[in-house]
TORTI-505038 format. One record per residue: residue in three letters; x, y, z of N, C-alpha, C in turn; residue number from 1. Coordinates in Angstrom, 1 decimal. Atoms other than C-alpha are relative to their C-alpha. Example, Ala and Ser with C-alpha at 12.3 -4.5 7.8 and 13.67 -1.06 7.14 Angstrom:
<recs>
{'ALA',{0.9,-1.2,0.0},{12.3,-4.5,7.8},{0.9,1.2,0.0},1}
{'SER',{-0.9,-1.1,0.0},{13.7,-1.1,7.1},{-0.8,1.1,0.8},2}
</recs>
This chain:
<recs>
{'UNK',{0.8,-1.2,0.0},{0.0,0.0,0.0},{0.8,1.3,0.0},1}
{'UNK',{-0.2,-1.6,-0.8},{2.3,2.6,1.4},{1.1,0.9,-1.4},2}
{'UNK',{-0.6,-0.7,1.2},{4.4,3.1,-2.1},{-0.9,0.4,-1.2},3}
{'UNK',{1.1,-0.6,0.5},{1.1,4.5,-3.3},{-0.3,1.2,0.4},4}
{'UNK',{0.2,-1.3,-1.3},{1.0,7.4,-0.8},{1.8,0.4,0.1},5}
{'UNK',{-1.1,-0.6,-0.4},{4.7,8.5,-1.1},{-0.3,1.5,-0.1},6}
{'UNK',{0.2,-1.3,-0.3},{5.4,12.1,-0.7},{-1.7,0.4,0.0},7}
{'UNK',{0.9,-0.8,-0.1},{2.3,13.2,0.9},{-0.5,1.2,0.6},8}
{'UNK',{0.1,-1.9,-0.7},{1.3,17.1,1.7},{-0.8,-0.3,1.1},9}
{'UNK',{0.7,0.1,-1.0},{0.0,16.6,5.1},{-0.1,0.8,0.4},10}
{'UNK',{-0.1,-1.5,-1.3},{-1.7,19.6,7.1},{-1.4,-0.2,0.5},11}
{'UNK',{0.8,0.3,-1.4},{-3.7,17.7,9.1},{0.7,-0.1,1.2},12}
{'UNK',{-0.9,-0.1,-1.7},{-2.7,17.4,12.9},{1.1,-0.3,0.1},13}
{'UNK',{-1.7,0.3,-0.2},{0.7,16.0,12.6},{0.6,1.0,-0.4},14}
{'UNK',{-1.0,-1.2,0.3},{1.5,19.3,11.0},{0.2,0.1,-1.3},15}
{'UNK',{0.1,-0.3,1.2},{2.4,20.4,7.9},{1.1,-0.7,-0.8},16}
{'UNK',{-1.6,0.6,0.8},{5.5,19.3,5.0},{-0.2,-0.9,-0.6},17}
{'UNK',{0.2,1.4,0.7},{6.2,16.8,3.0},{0.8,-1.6,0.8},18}
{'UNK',{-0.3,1.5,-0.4},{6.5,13.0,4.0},{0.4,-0.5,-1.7},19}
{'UNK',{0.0,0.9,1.0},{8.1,10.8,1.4},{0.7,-1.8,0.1},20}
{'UNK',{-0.9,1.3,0.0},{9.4,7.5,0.5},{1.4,0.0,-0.1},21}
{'UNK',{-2.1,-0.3,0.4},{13.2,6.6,0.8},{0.0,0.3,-1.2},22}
{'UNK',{-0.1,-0.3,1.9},{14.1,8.5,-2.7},{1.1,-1.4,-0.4},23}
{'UNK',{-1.1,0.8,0.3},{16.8,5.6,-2.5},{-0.6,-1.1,0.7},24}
{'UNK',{0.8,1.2,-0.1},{15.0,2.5,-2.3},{1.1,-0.8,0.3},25}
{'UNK',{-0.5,1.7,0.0},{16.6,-0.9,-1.0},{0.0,-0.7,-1.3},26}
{'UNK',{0.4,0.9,1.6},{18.2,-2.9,-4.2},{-0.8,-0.7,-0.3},27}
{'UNK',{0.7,0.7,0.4},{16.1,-4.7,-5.8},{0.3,-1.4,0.4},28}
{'UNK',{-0.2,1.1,0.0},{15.9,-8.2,-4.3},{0.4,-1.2,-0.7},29}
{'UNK',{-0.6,1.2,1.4},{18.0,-10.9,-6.5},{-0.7,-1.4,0.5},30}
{'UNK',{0.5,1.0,-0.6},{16.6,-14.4,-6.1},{0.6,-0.5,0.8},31}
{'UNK',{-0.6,0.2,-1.3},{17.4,-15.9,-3.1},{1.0,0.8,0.9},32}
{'UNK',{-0.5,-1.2,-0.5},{18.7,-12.7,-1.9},{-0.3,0.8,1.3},33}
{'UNK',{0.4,-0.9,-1.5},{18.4,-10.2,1.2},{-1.1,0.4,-0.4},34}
{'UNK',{1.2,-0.6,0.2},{15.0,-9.1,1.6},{0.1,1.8,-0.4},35}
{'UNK',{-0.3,-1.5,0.8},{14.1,-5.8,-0.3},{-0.2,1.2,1.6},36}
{'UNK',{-0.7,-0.7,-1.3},{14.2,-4.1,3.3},{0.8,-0.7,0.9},37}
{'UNK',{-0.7,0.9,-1.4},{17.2,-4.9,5.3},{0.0,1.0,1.1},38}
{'UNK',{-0.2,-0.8,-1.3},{16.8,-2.0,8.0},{-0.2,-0.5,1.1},39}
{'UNK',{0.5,0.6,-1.2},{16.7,-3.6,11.3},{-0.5,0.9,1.3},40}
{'UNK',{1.0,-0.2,-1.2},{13.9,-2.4,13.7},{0.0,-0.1,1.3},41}
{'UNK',{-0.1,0.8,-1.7},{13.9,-2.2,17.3},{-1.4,0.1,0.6},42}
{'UNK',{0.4,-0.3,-0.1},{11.8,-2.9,19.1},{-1.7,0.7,0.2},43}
{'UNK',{1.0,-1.0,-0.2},{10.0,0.0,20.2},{-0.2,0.9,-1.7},44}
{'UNK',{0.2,-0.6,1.1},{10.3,1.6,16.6},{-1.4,-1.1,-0.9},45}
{'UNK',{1.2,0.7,0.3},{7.6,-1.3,15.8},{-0.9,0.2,0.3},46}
{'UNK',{1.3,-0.2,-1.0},{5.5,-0.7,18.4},{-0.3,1.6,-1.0},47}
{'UNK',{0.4,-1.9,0.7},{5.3,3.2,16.7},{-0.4,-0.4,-1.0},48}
{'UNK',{0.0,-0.5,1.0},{5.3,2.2,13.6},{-1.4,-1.0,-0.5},49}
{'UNK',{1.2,0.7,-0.1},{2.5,-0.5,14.2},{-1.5,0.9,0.3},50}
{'UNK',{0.9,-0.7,0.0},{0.3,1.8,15.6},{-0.5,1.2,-0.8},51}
{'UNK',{0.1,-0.3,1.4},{0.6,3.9,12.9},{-1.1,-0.3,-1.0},52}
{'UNK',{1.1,0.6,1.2},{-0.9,1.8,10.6},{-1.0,-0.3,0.6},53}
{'UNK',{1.7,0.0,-0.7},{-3.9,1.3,13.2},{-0.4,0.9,-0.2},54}
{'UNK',{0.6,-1.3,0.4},{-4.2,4.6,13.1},{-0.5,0.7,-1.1},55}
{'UNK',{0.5,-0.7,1.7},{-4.4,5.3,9.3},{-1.1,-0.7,-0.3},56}
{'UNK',{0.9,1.5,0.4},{-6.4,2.1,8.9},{-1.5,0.7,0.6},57}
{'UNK',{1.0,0.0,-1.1},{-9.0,3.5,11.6},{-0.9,1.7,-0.5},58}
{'UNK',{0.8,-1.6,0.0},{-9.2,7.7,10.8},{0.7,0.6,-1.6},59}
{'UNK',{-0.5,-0.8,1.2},{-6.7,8.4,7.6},{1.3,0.6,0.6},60}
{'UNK',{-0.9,-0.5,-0.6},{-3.7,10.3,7.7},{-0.3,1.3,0.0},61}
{'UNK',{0.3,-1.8,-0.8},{-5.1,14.1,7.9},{-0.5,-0.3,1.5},62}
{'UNK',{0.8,0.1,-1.2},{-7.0,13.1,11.1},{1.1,-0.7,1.1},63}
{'UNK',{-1.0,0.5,-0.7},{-4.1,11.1,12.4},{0.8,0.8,1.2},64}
{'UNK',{-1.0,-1.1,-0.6},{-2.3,13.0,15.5},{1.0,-0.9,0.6},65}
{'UNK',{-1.3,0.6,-1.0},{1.3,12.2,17.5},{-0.6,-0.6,1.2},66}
{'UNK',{1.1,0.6,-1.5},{-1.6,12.0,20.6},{0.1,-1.5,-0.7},67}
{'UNK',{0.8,1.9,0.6},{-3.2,8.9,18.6},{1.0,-1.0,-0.1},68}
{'UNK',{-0.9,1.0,0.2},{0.0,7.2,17.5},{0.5,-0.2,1.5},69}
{'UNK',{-0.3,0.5,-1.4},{1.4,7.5,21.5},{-0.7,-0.6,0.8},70}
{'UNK',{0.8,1.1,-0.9},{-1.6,6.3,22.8},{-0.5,-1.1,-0.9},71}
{'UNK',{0.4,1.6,0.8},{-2.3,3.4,20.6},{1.1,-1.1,0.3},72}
{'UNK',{-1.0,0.8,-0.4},{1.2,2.5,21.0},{0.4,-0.1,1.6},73}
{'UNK',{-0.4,0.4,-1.5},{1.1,2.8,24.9},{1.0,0.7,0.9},74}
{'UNK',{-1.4,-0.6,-0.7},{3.6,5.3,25.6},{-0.9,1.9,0.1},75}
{'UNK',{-0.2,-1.2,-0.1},{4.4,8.8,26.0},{0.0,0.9,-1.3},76}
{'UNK',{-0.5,-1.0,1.0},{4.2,11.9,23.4},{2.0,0.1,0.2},77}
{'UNK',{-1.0,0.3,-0.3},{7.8,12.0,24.9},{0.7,-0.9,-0.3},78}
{'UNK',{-0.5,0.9,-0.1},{8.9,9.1,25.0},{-0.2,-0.4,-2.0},79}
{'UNK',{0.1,-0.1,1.7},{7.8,8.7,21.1},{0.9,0.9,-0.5},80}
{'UNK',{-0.9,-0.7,0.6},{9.8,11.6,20.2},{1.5,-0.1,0.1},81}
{'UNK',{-1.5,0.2,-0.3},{12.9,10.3,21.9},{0.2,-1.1,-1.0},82}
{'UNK',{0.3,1.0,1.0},{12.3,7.5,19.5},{0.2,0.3,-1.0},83}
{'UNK',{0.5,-0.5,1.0},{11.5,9.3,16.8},{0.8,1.7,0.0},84}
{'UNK',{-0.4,-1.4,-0.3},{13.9,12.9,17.3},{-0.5,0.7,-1.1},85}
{'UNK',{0.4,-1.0,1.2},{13.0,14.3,13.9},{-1.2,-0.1,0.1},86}
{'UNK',{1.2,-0.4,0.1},{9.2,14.2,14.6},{-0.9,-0.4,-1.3},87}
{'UNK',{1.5,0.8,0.7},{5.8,13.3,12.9},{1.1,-0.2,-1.4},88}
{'UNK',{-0.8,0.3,0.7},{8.1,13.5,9.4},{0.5,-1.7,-0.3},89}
{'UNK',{-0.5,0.8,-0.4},{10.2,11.0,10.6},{-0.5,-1.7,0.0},90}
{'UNK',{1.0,1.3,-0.9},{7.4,8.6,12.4},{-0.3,-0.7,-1.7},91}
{'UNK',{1.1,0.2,0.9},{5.2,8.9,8.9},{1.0,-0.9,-0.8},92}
{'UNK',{-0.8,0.4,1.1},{8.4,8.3,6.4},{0.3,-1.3,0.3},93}
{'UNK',{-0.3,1.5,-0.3},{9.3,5.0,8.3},{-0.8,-0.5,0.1},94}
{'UNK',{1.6,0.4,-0.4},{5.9,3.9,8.9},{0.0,-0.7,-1.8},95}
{'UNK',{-0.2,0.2,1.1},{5.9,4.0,5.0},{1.1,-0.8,-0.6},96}
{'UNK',{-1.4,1.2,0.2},{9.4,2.3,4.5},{-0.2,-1.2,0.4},97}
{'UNK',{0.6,1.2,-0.8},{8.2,-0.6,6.8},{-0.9,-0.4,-0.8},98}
{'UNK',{1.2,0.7,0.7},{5.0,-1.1,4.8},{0.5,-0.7,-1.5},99}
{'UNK',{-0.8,0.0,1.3},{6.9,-0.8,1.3},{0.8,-1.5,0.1},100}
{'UNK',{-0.9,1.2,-0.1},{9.2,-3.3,2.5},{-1.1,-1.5,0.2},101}
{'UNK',{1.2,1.1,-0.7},{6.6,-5.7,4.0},{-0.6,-0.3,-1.6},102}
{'UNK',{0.3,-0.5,1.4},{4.8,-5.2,0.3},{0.9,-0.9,-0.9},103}
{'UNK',{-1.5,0.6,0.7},{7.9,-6.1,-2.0},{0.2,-1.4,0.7},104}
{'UNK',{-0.7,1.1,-0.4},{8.9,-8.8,0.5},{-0.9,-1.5,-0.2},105}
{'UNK',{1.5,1.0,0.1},{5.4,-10.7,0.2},{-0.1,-0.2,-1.5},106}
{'UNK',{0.5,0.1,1.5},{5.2,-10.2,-3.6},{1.2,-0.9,-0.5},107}
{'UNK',{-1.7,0.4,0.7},{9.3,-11.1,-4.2},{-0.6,-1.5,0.3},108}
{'UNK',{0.1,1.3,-0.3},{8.2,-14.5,-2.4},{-0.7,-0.8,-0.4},109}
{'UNK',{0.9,0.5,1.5},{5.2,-15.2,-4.8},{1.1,-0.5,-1.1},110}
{'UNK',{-0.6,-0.7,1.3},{7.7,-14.4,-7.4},{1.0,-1.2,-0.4},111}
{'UNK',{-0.9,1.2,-0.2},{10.4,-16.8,-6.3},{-0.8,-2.0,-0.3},112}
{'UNK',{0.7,1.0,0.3},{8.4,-19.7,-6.6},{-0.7,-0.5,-1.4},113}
{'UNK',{0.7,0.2,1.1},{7.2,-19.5,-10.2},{0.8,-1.0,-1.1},114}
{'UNK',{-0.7,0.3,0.3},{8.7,-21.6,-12.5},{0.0,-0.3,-1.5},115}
{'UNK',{0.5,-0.1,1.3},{7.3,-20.8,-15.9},{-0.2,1.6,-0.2},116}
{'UNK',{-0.1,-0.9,0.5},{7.4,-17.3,-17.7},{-1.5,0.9,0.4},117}
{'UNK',{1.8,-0.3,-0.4},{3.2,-17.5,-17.6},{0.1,-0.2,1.6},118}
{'UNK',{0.5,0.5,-1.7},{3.2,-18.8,-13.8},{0.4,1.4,0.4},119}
{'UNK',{-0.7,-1.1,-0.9},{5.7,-15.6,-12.7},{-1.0,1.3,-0.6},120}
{'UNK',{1.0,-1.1,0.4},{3.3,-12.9,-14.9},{-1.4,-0.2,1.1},121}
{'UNK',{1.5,0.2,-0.6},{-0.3,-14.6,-13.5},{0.5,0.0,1.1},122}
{'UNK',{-0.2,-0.3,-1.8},{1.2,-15.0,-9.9},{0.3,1.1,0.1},123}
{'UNK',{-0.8,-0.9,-0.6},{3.1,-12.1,-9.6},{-1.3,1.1,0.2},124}
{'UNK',{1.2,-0.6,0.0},{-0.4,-10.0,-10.9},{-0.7,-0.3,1.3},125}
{'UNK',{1.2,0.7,-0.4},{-3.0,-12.0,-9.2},{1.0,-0.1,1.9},126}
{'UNK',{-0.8,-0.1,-1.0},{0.0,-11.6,-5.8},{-0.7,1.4,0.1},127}
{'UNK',{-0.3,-2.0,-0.6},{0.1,-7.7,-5.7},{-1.7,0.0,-0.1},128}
{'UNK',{1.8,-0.3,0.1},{-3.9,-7.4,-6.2},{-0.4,-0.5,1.2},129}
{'UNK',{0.6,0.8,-1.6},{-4.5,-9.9,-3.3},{0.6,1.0,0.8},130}
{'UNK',{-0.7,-0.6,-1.4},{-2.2,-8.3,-1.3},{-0.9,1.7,0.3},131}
{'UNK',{0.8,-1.4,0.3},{-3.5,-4.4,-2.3},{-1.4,0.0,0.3},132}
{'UNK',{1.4,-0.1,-0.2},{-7.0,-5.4,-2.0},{-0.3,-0.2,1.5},133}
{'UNK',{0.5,0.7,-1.4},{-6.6,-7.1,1.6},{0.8,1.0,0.8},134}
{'UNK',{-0.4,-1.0,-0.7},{-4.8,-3.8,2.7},{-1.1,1.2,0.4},135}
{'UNK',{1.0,-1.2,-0.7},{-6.8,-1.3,5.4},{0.7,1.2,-0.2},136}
{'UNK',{0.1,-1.4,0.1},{-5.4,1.5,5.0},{0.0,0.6,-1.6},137}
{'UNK',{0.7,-0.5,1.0},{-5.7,1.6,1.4},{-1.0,0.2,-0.1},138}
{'UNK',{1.3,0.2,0.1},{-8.7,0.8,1.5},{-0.6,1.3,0.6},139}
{'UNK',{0.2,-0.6,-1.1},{-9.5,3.5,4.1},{0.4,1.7,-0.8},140}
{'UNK',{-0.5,-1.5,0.6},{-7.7,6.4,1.9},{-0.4,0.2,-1.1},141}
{'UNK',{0.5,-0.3,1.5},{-9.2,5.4,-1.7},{-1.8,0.4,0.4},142}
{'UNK',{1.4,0.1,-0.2},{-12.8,5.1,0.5},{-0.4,2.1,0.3},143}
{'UNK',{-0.1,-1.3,-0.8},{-12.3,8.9,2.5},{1.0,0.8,-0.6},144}
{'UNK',{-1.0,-1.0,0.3},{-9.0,10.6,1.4},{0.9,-0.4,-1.5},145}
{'UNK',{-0.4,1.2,0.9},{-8.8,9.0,-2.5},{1.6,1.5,-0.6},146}
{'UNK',{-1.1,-0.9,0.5},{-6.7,12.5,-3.3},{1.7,-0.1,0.7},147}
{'UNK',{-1.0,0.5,-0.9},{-3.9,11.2,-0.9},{0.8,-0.9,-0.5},148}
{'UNK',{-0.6,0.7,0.6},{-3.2,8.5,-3.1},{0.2,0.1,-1.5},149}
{'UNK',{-0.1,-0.6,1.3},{-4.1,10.0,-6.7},{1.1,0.3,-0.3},150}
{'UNK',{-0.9,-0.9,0.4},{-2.1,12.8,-6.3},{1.4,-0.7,-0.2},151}
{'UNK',{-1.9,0.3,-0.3},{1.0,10.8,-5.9},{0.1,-1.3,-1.4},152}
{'UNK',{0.1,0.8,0.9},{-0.1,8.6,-9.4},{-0.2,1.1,-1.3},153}
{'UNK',{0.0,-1.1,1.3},{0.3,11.8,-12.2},{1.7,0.5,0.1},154}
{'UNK',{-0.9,-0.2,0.7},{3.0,12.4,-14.3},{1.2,-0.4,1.2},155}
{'UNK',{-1.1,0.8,0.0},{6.4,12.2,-12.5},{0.1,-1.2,1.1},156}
{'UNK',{0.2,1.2,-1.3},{5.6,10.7,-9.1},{-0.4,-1.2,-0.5},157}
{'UNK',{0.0,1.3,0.9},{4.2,8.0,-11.4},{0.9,-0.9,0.0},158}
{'UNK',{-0.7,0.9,0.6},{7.0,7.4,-13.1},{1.2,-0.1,0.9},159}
{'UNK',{-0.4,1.2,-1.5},{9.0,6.9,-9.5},{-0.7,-0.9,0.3},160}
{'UNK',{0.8,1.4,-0.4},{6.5,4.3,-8.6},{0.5,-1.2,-1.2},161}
{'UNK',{-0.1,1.4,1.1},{7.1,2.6,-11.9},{1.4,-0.7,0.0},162}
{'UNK',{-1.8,0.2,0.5},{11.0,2.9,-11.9},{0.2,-0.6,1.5},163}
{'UNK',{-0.1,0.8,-1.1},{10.7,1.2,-8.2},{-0.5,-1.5,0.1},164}
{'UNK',{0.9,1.1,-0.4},{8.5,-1.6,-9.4},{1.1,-0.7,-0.8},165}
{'UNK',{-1.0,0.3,1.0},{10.9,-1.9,-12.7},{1.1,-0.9,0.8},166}
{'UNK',{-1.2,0.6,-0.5},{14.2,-2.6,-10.3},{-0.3,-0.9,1.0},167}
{'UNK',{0.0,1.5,-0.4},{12.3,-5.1,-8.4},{-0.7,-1.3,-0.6},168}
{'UNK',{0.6,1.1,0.9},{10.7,-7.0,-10.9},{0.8,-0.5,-0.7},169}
{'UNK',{-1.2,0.5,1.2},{13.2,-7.5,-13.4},{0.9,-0.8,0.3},170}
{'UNK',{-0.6,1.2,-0.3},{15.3,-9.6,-11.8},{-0.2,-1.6,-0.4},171}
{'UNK',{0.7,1.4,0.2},{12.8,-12.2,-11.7},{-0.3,0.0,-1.4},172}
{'UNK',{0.8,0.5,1.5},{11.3,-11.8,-15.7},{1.4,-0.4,-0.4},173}
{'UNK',{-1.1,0.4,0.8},{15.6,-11.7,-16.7},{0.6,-1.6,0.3},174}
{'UNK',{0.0,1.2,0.7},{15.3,-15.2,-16.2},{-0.2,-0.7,-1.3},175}
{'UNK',{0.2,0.8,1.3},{13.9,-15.9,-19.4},{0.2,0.8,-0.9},176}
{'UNK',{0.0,-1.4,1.4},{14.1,-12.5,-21.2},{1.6,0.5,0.1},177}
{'UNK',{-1.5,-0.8,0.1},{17.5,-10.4,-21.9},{-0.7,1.5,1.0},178}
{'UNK',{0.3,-1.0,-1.2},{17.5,-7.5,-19.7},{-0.8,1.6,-0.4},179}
{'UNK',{0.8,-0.6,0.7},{15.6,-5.0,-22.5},{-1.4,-0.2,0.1},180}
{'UNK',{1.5,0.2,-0.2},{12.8,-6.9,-22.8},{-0.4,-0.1,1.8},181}
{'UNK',{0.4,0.4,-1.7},{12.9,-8.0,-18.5},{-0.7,1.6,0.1},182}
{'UNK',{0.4,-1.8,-0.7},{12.9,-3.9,-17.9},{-1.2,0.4,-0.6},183}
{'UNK',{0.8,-0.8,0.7},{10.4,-3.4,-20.6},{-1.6,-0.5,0.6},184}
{'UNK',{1.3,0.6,0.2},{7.9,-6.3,-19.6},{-0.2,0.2,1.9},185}
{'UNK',{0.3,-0.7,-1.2},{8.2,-5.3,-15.4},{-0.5,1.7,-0.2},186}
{'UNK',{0.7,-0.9,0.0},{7.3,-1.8,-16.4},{-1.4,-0.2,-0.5},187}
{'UNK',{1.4,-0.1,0.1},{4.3,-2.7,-18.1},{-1.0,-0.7,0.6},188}
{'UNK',{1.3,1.0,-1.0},{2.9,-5.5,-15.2},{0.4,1.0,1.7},189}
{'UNK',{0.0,-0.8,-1.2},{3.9,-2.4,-12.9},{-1.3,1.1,-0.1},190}
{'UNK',{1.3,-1.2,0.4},{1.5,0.0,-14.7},{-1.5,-0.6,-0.1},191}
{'UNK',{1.9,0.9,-0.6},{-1.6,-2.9,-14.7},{-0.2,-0.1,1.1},192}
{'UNK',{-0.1,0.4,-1.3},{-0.8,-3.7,-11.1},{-0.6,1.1,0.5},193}
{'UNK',{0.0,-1.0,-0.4},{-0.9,0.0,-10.4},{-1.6,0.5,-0.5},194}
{'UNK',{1.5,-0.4,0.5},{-4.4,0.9,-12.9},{-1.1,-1.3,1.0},195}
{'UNK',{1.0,0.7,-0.4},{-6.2,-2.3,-11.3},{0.2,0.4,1.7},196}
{'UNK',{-0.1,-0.6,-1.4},{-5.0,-1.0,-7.9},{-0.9,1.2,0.5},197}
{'UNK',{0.9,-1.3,-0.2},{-6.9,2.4,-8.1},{-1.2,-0.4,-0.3},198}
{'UNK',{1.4,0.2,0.2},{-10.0,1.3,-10.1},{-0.6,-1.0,0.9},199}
{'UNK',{0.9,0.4,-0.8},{-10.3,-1.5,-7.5},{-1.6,-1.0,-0.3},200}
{'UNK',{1.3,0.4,0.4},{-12.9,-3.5,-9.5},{-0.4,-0.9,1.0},201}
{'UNK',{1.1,1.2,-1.4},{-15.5,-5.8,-7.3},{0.0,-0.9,-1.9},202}
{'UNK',{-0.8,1.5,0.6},{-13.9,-9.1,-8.9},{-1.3,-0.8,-0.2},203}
{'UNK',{0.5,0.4,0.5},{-16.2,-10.6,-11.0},{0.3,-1.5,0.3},204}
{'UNK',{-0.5,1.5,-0.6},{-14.1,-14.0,-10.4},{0.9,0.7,0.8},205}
{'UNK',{-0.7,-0.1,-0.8},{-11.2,-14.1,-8.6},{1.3,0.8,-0.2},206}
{'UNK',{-1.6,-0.9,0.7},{-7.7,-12.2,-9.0},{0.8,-1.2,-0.6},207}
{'UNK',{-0.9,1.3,0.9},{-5.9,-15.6,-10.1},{-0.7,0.4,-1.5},208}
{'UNK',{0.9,0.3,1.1},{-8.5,-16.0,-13.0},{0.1,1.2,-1.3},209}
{'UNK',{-0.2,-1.0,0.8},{-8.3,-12.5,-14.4},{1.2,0.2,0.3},210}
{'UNK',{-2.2,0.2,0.5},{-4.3,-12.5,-14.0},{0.1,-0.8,-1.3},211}
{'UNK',{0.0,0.6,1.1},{-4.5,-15.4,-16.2},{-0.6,0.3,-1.4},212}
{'UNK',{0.4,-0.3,1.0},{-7.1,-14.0,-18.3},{1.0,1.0,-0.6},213}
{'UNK',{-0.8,-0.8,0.4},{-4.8,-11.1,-18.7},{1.4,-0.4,-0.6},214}
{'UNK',{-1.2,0.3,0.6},{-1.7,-12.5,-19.3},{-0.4,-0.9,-1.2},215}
{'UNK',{0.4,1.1,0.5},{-3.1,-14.9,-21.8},{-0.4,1.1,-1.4},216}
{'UNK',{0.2,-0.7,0.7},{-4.7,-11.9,-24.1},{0.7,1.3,-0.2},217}
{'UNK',{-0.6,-0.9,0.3},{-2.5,-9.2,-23.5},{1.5,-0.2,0.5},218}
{'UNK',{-1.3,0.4,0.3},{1.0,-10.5,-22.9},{0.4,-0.9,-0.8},219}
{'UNK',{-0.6,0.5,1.0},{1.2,-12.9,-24.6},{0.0,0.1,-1.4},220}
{'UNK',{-0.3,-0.6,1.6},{0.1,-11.6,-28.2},{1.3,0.8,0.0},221}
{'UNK',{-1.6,-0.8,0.2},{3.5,-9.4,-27.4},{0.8,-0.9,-0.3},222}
{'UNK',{-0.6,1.0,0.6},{5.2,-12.4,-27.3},{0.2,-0.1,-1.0},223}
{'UNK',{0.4,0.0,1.6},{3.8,-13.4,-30.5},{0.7,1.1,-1.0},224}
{'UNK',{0.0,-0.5,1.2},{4.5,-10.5,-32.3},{1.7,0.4,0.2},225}
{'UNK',{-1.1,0.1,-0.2},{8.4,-10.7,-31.0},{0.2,-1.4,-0.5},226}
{'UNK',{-0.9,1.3,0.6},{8.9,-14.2,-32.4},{-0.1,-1.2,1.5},227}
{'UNK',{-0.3,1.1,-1.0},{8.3,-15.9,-28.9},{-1.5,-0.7,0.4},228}
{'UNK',{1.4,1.0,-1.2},{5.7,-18.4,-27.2},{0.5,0.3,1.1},229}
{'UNK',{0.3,-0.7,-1.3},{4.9,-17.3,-23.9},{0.3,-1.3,0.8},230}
{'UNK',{0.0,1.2,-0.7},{5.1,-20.9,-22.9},{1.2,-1.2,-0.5},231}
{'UNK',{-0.8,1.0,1.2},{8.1,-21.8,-25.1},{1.3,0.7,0.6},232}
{'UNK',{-1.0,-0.5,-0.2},{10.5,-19.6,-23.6},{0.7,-0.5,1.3},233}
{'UNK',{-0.3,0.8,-1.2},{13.1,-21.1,-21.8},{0.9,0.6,1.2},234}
{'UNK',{-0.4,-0.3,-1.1},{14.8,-20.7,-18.5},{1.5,0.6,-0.7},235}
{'UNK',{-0.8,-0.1,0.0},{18.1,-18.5,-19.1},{1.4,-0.2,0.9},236}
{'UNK',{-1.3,0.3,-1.4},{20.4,-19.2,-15.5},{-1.1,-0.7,0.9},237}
{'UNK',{0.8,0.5,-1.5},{19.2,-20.8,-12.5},{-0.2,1.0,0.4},238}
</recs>
């Protein structure tokens, strides 16, 4: 969810400024590789960053205050800020880092598992949609505060989201593709992932079903008109 909501203008009660995502993302996870967040957590920085997400999940982030996140998580306004010295900023940008990573780390492990060209397109889709649809506080910000997440899907901020999905996708398609087509065919299952993410459809069947249907009608005729079967292409390295 939370690499949908980067840099957001907040001047609800936390105060005003911009929150963003690390502009320098964690590498892109290689297969059987360090997870796409290695920051190690303490912790009480959980406890903060947990309540957090109750709190967005529950009111949004304009309604969100430092009150709400210290008393959810049990503590002190004080004691949170010793935690946290740079303030709400701070809280929000890791809160987001943590989720991002969480996100990636759940989808990369779909991803790992596939062992056919079609299996890693339809899982990896029919992954990120489960995951995005069974998230509260998206859900919570497209239902009440949908400009919170818009705003951060036009022109360039976009094309950071895509160029984040790009270096962790690609790893996994340049198994079977050269690293032209890998970058070209993760940007375009970044930008479906991303359009079925906002519109949100009430799932006629299931997210597997329409992954499949999609990849089946609209990736693979690319194939096709490159010279390849979608089901023919073979493994390039372990």
């Amino acid at each position: 969810m939370s690499w949908l909501v980067e840099n957001v203008e907040n001047t609800g009660p936390l105060g005003g400024g911009s929150v963003g995502l690390v502009t320098k993302p964690a590498p892109a996870k290689a297969r059987g590789g360090d997870n796409v967040t290695s920051r190690n957590w303490t912790d009480q920085e959980l406890r903060i960053l947990n309540a957090v997400r109750i709190c967005f999940s529950k009111w949004g982030i304009s309604k969100t205050t430092v009150e709400d996140v210290a008393r959810q998580a049990g503590m002190s306004r004080a004691t949170l800020y010793r935690i946290f010295p740079e303030g709400r900023d701070s809280i929000i940008e890791s809160a987001i880092e943590l989720e991002t990573g969480k996100f990636f780390n759940s989808l990369c492990a779909i991803l790992e598992k596939a062992t056919t060209l079609r299996e890693l397109l339809a899982t990896g889709l029919a992954g990120a949609w489960e995951l995005l649809e069974n998230d509260e506080i998206l859900a919570f910000l497209l239902a009440h505060e949908p400009e919170v997440v818009l705003r951060n899907l036009a022109f360039d901020r976009l094309e950071e989201l895509i160029a984040i999905c790009r270096e962790i996708l690609a790893p996994y398609l340049s198994r079977w593709l050269d690293k032209f087509e890998a970058d070209r065919l993760a940007e375009w299952a970044a930008r479906v992932v991303v359009s079925y993410a906002i519109a949100r459809p009430d799932w006629s069947s299931n997210a597997t079903d329409t992954a499949q249907r999609l990849v089946g009608s609209i990736f693979a005729p690319h194939f096709q008109v490159i010279g390849y079967d979608i089901d023919e292409v073979q493994v390039r390295c372990g």
